[in-house]
C-alpha positions in Angstrom: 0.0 0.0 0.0 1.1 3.6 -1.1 2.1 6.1 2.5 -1.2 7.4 4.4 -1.5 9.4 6.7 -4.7 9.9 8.6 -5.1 13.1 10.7 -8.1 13.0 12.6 -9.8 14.6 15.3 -9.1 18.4 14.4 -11.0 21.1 16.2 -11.0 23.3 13.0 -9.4 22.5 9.8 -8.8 25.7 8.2 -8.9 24.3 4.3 -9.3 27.9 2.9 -11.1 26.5 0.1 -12.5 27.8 -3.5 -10.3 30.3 -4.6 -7.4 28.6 -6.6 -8.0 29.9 -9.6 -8.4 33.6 -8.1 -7.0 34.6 -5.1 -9.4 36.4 -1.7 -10.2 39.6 -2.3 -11.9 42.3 0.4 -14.5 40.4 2.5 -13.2 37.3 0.8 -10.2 36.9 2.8 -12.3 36.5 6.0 -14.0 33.2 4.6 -12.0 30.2 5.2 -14.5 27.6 4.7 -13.5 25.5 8.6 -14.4 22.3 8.8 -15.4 22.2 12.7 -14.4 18.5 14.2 -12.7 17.1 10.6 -9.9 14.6 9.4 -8.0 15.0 6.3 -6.7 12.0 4.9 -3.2 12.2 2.7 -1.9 9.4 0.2 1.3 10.0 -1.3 1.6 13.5 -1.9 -1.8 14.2 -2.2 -4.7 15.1 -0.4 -7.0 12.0 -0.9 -9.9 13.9 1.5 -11.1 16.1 3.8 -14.4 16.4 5.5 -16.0 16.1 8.9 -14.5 13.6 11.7 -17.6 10.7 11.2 -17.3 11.4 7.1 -13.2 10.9 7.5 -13.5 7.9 9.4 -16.2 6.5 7.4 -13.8 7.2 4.0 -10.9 5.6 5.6 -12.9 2.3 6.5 -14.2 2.1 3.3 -11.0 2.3 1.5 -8.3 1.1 3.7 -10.6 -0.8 6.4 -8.5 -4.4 5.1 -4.8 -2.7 5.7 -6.0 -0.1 8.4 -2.7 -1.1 10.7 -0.8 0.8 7.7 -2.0 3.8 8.3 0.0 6.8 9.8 -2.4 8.3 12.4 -2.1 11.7 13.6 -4.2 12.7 16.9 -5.3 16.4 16.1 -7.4 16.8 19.2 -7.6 20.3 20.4 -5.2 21.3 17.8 -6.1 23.1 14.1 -4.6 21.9 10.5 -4.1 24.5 8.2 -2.5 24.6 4.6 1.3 24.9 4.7 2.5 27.9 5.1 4.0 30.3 2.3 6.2 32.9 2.2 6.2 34.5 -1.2 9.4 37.1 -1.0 12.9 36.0 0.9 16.4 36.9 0.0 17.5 33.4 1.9 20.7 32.8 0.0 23.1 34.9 0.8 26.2 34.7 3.3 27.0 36.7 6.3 24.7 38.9 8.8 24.6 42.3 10.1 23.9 42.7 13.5 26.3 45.6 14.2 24.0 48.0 11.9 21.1 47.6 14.6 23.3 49.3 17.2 24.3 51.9 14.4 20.6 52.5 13.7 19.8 52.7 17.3 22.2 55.2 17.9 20.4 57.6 15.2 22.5 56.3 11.9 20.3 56.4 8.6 20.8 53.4 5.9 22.4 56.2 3.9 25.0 56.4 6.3 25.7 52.7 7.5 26.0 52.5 3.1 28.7 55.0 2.9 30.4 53.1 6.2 30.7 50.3 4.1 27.2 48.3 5.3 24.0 48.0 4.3 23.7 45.8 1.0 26.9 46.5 -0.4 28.5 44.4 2.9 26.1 41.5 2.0 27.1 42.0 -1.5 31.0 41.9 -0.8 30.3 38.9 1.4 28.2 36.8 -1.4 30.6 37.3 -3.7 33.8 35.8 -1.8 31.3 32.8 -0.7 31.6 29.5 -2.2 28.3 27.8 -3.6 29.3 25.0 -0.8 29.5 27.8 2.1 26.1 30.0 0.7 24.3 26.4 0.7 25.3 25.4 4.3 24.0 29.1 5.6 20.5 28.8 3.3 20.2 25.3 4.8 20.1 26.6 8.1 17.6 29.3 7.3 15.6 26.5 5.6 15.5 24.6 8.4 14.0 27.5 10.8 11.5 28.1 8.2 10.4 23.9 8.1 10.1 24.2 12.2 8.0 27.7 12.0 5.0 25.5 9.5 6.3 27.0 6.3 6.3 24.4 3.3 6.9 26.9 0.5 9.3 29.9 -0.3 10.0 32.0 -2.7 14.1 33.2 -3.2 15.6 35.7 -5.2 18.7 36.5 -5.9 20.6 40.1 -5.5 23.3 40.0 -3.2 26.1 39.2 -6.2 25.5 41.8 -8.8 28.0 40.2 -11.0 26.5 37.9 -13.9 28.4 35.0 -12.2 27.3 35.7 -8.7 23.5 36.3 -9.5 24.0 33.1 -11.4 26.1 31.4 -8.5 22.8 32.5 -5.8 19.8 31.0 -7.8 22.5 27.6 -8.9 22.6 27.1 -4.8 18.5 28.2 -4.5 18.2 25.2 -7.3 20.2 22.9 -5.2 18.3 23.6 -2.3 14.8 23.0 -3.9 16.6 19.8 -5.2 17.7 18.8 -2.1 15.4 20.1 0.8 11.7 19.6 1.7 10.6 23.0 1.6 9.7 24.2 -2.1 11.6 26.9 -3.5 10.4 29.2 -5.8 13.9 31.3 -7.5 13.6 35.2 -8.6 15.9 36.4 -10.5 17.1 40.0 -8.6 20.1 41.2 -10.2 18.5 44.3 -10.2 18.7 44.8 -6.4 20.9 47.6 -6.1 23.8 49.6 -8.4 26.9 48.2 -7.8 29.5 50.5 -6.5 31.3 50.2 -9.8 28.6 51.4 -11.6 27.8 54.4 -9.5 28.3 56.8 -11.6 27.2 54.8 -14.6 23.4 52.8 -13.8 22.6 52.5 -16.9 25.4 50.8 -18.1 24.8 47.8 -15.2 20.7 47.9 -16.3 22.5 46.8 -19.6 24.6 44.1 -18.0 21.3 42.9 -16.2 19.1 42.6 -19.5 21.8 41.4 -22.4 24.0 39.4 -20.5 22.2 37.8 -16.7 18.5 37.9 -17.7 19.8 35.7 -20.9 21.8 33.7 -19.3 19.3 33.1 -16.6 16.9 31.9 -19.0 19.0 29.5 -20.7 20.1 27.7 -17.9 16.1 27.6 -15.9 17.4 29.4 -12.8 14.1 31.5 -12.4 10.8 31.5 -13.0 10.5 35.5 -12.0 12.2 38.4 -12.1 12.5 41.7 -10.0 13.9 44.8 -9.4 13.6 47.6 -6.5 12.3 50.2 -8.1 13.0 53.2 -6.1 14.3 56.7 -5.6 18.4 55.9 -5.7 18.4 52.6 -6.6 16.2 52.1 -10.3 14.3 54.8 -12.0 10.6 53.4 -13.5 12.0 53.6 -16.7 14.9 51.7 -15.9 12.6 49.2 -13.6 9.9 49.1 -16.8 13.0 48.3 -19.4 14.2 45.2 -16.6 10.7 43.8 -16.6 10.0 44.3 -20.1 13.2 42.2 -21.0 12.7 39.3 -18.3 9.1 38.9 -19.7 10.8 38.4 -23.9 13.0 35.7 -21.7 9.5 34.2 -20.0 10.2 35.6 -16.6 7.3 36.7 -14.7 7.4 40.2 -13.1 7.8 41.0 -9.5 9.0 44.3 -8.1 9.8 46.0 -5.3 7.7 49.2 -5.3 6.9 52.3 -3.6 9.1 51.1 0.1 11.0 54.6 1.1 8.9 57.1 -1.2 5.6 57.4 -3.7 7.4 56.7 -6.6 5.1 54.6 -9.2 6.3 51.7 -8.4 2.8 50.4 -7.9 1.4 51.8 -11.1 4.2 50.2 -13.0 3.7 46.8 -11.3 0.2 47.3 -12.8 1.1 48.5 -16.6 3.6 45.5 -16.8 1.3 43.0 -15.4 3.1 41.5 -12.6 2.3 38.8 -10.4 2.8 40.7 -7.4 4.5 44.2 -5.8 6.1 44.0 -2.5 6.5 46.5 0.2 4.0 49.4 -1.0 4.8 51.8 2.7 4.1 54.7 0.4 1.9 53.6 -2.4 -0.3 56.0 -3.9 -4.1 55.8 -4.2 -4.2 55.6 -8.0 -1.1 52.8 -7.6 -3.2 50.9 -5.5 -6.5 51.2 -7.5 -4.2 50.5 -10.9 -2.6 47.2 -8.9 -6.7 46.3 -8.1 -7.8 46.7 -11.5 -4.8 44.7 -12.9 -4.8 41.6 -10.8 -1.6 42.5 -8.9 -1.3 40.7 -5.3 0.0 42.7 -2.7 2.9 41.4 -0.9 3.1 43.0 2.4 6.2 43.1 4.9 5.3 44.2 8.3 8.2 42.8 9.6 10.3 44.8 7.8 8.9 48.0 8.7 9.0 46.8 12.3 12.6 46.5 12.4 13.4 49.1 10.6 10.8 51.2 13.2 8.9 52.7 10.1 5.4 52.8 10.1 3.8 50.0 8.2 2.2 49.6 4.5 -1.8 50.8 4.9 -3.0 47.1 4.7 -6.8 48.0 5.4 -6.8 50.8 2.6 -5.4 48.6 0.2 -7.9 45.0 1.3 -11.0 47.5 0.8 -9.6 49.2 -2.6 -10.0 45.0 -3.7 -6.2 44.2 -4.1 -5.2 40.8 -2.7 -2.8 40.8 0.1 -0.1 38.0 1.3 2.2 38.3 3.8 5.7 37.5 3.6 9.2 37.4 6.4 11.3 39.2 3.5 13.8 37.2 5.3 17.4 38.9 4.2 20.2 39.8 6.9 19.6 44.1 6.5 16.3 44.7 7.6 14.1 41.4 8.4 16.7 38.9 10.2 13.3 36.5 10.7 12.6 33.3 9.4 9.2 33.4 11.4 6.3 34.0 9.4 3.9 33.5 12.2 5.6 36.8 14.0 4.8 38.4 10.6 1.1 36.8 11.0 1.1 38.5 14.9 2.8 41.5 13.3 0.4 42.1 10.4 -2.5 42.1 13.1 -1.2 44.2 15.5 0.6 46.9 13.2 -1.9 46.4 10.4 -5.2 45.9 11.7 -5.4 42.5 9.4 -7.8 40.9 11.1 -6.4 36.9 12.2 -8.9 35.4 9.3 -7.3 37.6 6.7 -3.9 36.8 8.0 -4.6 33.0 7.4 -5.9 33.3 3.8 -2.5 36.0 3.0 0.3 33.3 4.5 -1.9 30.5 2.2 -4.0 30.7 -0.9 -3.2 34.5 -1.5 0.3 33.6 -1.1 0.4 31.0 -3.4 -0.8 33.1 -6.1 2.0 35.8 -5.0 4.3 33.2 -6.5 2.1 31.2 -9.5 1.3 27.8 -7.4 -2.4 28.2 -6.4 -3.4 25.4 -8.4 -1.0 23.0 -6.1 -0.8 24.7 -3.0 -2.1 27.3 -0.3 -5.4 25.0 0.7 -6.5 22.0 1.8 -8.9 20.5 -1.1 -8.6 16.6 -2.7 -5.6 16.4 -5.7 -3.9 19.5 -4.3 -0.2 18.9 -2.8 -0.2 17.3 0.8 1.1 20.2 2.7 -0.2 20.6 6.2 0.6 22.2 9.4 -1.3 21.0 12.6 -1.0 24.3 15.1 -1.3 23.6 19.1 -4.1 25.8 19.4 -7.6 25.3 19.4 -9.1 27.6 17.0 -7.5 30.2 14.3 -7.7 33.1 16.0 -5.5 31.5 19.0 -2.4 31.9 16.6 -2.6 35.5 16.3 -3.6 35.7 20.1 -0.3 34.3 21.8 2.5 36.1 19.5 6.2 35.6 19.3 5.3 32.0 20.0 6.0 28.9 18.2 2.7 26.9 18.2 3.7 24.3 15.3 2.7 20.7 16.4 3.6 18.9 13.3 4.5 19.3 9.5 3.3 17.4 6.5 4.9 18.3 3.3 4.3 16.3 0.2 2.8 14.0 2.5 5.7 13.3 4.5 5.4 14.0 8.4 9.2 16.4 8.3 8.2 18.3 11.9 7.1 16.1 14.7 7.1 18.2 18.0 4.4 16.8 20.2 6.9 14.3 21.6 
């Protein structure tokens, strides 16, 4: 008989149901379709059902009743199971941390001047470079492994911190060996476009030519990505230089991302929206007519409270941009400059208690609306028969308990593609 695993006994199961082929939208992303008292049954790496505890238990007799002792059983009693987690924007390969700039920012030092100290990306950069694909794999796999014990089953990684065609190539190489290799999912970005290099500082738009005839190409040929990116800011890349990026990684068959509108209102949003992107991240400062251009478009919004909380800025408006009807996820933006996190349930905690997300919406943007954030809806972000068996069962007794006890760690167990990875109860 083919691996089953039987979890049964659930006070809720949060399946967060019926939108695969659209992601939750405005009222939407309070309904999450619970199953009060249910089981979910997993064969392989699929979810073979779902339903109510008596309708579980009948399903399982009537198609395993002759090889029962087989079966995996999971006890969910007083516990929830809820899709895997998802966090659709990380910068997790990379080597090296920064802890020394939190004292410099503490002590009243802008990101301006840590930059021209030698810090901010441009350390991270330096660091990436010298790394060995060996050394940058051993640090990711430790992130990895934090994310796995905080319920998250799927990531998203870009590149960014090489800014040398070989580097950016090196990074999403050691992302691919890592998907290859490791039971999360990763999903690679192609970032080259993260920041100027200091050797091009007084020349940008000779490196945005580097980035689309020579690493967007090459990117391409050899499958590193299935997006691409590019923070498009004041001081980093103009719209027209962020538009030009996109434009070429979309002839190539990468799928636009972008880093918009973080440290000023500068069009990032609308842009995400003319170019048809999957998703803009950040959006602190996005303007009204960005956000109702990103609504009208299709364009999930990828929000980072996390971010803004370490850097002690006041977070993206995440209740004006749910009720203009754009779709919101939530995401760590794990890198090592401003989100040093690999736990998306703080950012769940976070998103409610900077940004008013209320704890229902906060489950449908770390699920279903993540999954579209990164093109995998139709395998992930729900619990529903045929999708992939990704599960978390929480220690709590109802959703709302997650975003209750915060800084907490409440995972019980983790399925991913139906293999039990996480087993904390003992």
């Amino acid at each position: 008989m083919n691996s089953v695993i039987y979890i049964r006994n659930a006070s809720q199961v949060v399946t967060v149901a019926g939108a695969s082929r659209a992601p939750k939208r405005g009222p939407k992303m309070e309904e999450l379709q619970i199953i009060h008292h249910g089981g979910v049954v997993v064969q392989d790496d699929r979810i073979l059902f779902v339903g109510s505890d008596q309708d579980a238990e009948e399903f399982v007799e009537d198609q395993f009743g002759h090889v029962k002792e087989n079966i995996r059983l999971i006890d969910a009693s007083g516990k929830i199971v809820t899709p895997g987690l998802i966090d659709p924007h990380t910068h997790v390969v990379f080597a090296g941390s920064r802890e020394k700039e939190l004292e410099m920012r503490l002590q009243g030092s802008t990101y301006i001047e840590i930059l021209k100290q030698g810090g901010g990306i441009l350390y991270t950069t330096t660091q990436t470079r010298a790394a060995s694909e060996e050394q940058l794999l051993d640090e990711s796999l430790k992130r990895l492994n934090r994310f796995l014990e905080y319920g998250v089953t799927t990531i998203e990684a870009k590149s960014g911190y090489g800014l040398t065609v070989e580097d950016e190539l090196k990074q999403l190489r050691v992302a691919r060996r890592l998907n290859e290799t490791h039971p999360i999912d990763i999903v690679s970005t192609f970032m080259g476009a993260h920041a100027v290099p200091v050797e091009f500082k007084e020349n940008p738009d000779d490196y945005v030519h580097i980035v689309i005839e020579e690493m967007i190409p090459q990117v391409a040929e050899e499958g590193l990505a299935q997006f691409c990116d590019v923070f498009c800011e004041e001081g980093v890349f103009t719209v027209e230089q962020s538009e030009r990026i996109l434009e070429a990684g979309k002839r190539f068959g990468l799928i636009p991302k972008i880093h918009a509108d973080e440290i000023v209102q500068f069009g990032g949003a609308e842009l995400a929206a003319k170019v048809g992107a999957i998703s803009a991240d950040h959006l602190l400062k996005a303007s009204d007519e960005g956000i109702k251009r990103m609504a009208e478009a299709g364009v999930v919004a990828v929000l980072l409270p996390g971010t803004a909380f370490f850097l002690m800025e006041e977070p993206a408006n995440a209740r004006k941009i749910i009720e203009a009807g754009v779709p919101v996820a939530l995401s760590t933006d794990r890198n090592p400059g401003s989100s040093p996190t690999e736990s998306l349930p703080l950012i769940m905690n976070l998103a409610c208690l900077t940004m008013k997300m209320t704890p229902a919406e906060v489950i449908a943007a770390c699920t279903i609306n993540a999954a579209h954030a990164i093109g995998r809806a139709g395998e992930i972000g729900s619990i529903e028969v045929g999708k992939k068996a990704d599960l978390v069962i929480f220690d709590a007794p109802n959703y709302q308990y997650l975003q209750y006890n915060f800084g907490v760690n409440l995972v019980d167990s983790v399925v991913k593609n139906g293999n039990l990875v996480v087993e904390r109860r003992k």
